[in-house]
C-alpha positions in Angstrom: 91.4 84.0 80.6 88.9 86.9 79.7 88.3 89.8 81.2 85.9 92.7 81.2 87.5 95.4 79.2 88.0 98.8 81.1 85.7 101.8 80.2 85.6 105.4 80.8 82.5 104.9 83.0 84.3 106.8 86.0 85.7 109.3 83.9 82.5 110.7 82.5 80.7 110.6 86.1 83.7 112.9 86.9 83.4 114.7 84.0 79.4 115.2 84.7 79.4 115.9 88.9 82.5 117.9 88.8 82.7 120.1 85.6 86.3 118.4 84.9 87.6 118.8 81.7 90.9 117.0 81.9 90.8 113.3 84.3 93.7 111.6 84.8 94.2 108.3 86.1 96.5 107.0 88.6 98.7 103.9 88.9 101.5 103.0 91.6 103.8 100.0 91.3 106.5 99.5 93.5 105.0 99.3 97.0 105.7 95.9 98.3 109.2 95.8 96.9 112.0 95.4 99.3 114.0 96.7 97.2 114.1 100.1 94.3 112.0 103.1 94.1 107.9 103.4 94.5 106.8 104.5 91.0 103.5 106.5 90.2 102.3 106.9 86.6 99.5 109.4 85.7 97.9 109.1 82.4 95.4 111.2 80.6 93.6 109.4 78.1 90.4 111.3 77.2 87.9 109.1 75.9 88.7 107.3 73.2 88.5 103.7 72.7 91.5 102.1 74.4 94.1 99.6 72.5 92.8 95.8 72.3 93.9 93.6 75.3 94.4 97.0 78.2 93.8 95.8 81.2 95.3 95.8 85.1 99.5 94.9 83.9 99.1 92.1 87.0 97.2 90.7 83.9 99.3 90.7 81.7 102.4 88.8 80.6 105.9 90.6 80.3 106.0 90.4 76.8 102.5 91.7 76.4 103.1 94.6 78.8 106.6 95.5 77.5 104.4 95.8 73.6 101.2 97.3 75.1 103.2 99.9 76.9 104.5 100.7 73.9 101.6 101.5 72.2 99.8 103.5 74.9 102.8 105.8 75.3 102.1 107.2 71.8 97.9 106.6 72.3 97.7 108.5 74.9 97.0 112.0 75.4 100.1 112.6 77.7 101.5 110.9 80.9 104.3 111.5 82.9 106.1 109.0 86.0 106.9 110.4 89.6 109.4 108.3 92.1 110.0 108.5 95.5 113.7 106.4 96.0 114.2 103.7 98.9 116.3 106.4 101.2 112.4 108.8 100.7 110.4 105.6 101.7 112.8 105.2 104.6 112.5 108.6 105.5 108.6 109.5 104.7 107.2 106.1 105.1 105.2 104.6 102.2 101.8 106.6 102.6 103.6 110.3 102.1 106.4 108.6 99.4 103.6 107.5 97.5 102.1 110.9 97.5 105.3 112.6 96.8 106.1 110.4 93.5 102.3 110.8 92.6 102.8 114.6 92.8 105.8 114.4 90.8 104.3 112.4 88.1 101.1 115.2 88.2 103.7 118.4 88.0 105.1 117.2 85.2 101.8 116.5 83.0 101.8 119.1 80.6 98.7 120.3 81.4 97.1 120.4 84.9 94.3 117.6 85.4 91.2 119.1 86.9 90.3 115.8 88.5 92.5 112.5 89.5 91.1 108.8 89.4 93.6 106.8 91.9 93.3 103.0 92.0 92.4 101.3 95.3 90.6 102.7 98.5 92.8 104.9 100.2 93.7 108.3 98.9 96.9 108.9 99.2 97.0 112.0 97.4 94.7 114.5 98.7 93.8 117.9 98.9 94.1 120.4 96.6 93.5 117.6 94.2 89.8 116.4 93.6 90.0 112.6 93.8 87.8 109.8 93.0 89.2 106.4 94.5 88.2 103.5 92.8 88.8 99.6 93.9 90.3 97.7 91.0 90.7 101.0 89.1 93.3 99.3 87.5 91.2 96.8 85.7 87.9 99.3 85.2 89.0 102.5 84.6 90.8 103.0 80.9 93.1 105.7 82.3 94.2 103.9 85.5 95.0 100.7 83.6 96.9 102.8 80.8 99.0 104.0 84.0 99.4 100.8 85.2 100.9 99.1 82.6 103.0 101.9 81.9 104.2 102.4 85.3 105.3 97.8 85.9 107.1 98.7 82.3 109.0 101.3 83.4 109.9 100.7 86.6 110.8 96.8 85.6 112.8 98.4 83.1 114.3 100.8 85.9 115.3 97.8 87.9 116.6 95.7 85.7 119.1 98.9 85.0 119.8 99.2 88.7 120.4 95.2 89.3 123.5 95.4 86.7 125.8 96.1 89.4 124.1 93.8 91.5 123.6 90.8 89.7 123.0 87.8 92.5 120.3 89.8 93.4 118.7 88.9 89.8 116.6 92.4 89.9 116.0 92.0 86.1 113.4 88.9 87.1 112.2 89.5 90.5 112.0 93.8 90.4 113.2 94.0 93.7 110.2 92.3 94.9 110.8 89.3 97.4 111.6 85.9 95.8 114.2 82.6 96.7 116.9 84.3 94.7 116.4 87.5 96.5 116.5 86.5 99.8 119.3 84.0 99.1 121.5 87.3 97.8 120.3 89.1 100.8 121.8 86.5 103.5 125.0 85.9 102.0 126.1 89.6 100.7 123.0 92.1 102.9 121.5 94.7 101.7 122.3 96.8 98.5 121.9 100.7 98.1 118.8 100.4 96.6 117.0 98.1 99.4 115.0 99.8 102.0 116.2 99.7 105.3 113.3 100.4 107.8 111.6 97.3 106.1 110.3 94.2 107.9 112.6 91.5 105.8 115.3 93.1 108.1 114.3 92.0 111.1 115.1 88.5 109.6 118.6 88.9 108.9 120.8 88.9 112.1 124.1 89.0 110.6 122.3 93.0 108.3 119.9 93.6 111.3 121.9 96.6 112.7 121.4 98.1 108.8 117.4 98.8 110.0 116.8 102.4 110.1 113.8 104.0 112.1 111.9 106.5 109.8 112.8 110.2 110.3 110.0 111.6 109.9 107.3 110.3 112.9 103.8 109.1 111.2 100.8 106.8 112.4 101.2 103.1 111.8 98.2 103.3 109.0 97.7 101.1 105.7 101.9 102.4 104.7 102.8 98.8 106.0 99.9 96.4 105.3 100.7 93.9 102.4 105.0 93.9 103.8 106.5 90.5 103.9 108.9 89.8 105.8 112.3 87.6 104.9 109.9 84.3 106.3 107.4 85.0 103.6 
């Protein structure tokens, strides 16, 4: 199936209301997971013409990810990954995890971006950045989708590294996300240290239920736990 090829249409807006110099664009993967870290990716592209085939990774098959990402690492103009682990997501909740690993990947850009383009409608990010959200950033934007295939790559990558010790859990195909073979590992052997524990798929397990932990640090009940499925998914 086709799709519209990204463009730097955002970026020079940016570039033309703000006086920005250097944009960078932002990608998380990682959020619905019930299992591993939350990983942000901020890339920094400039505006030259992207590599054939970029798009939104959800796009993409493994294999063309795993050979795209290689190319942008060395087509970009720099780009660094931030994560926030299962124990901060427990802690923080996902809305403040998300910025931490997002501020993470930004301090260790080599240079400091002057604006941010972050995919989706929420800003997670905030002040003192300047921050253009965009809906499907992933998919329009040249920077954002460079992060986001960069970022699935990675963190798959990260996972599949993580699962060796774990192997029922098959982490290496599913990414901690939820899936039969997951929840099937789940039930018979509970949770592993990288699962979260203050996620809904615990209230499903009786036998791991008293494992739930209540998130140390009190927050409002805002967009952090829309798209969480539970074990019943």
């Amino acid at each position: 199936m086709a799709y519209q090829p990204p463009t730097h249409r955002v970026e020079r807006s940016l570039r033309a209301t703000t006086g920005a110099k250097i944009v960078v664009g932002i990608d998380e993967v990682g959020r619905g997971a019930w299992a591993g870290p939350v990983t942000v990716c901020a890339a920094v592209t400039g505006l030259r013409r992207p590599p054939t085939g970029l798009t939104d990774s959800k796009l993409l098959s493994p294999k063309k990810r795993t050979v795209l990402a290689q190319e942008l690492e060395t087509w970009v103009t720099s780009y660094a990954l931030g994560h926030a682990s299962s124990e901060e997501i427990d802690a923080l909740g996902m809305t403040a995890a998300l910025r931490l690993a997002a501020t993470r990947a930004l301090d260790a850009l080599p240079v400091r971006p002057d604006a941010v383009i972050l995919d989706g409608k929420h800003d997670y990010l905030g002040e003192p950045w300047k921050v253009r959200t965009v809906i499907k950033g992933d998919q329009s934007c040249v920077a954002v989708a460079a992060a986001s295939v960069i970022a699935k790559v990675r963190r798959d990558t990260l996972m599949t590294e993580l699962g060796a010790a774990h192997a029922d859990f098959r982490f290496g195909d599913n990414a901690g996300y939820p899936s039969p073979v997951h929840r099937a590992a789940l039930l018979e052997l509970g949770p592993t240290p990288y699962h979260r524990l203050s996620w809904a798929y615990l209230d499903g397990l009786p036998r791991w239920r008293h494992l739930k932990r209540v998130r140390s640090v009190p927050g409002p009940a805002d967009a952090e736990d829309c798209g969480q499925l539970g074990f019943d998914f």
